[in-house]
Structure formats: structure tokens, C-alpha cells
C-alpha positions in Angstrom: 23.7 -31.5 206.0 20.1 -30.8 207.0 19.0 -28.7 209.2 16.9 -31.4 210.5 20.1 -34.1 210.6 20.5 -35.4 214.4 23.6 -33.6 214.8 21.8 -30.1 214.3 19.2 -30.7 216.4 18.5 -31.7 220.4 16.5 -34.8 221.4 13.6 -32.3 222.5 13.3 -30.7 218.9 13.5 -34.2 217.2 10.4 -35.2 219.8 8.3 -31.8 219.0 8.7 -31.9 215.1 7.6 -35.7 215.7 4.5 -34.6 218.1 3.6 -31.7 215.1 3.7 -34.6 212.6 1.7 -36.7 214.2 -0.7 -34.7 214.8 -1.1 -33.0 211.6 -1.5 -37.2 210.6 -4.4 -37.3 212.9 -6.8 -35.1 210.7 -6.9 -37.5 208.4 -4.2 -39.7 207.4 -4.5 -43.5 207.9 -2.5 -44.3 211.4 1.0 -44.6 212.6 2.0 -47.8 212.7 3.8 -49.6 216.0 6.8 -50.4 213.7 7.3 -46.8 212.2 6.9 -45.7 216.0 9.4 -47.3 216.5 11.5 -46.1 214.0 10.6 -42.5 215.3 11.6 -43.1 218.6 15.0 -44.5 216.8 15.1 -41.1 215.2 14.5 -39.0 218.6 17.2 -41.0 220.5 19.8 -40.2 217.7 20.1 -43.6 216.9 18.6 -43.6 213.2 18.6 -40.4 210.4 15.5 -40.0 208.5 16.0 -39.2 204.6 14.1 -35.9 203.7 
């Protein structure tokens, strides 16, 4: 299991690796969209894994 799965991590990490990430997108990378926000937000409520 990762040490980024949901169950080794709280909601607040989940929210600050997703804050990191999106702001590392910002220097460059072409924008988030609405439907992968949502997605993330799926992630952070411990609703929905993301693969590695």
C-alpha cells in the first residue's frame, strides 16, 4: 500500500499535497480542469484512490 493511499493519510495531507501540485501546475502547465477538480476533491474526501 502507498504511503499516499487514503488510509495512510488525513484529509488535511491529501488537501496540502493537492495545493503543492497545483501549484507547481501553475508555472507552466496547461490548467486544471473543473472535472479533474473534481476528481481531487473525490480524492481529499476519501472517496476515490488515485493510481501512482
Amino acid at each position: 500500500m502507498s504511503k499516499y493511499s487514503i488510509a495512510n493519510t488525513t484529509k488535511e495531507e491529501r488537501a496540502e499535497r493537492l495545493a503543492q501540485a497545483e501549484a507547481i501546475n501553475s508555472l507552466g502547465a496547461k490548467q486544471v480542469t473543473p472535472e479533474d477538480q473534481v476528481l481531487f476533491q473525490r480524492h481529499i474526501d476519501g472517496e476515490l484512490e488515485i493510481e501512482e
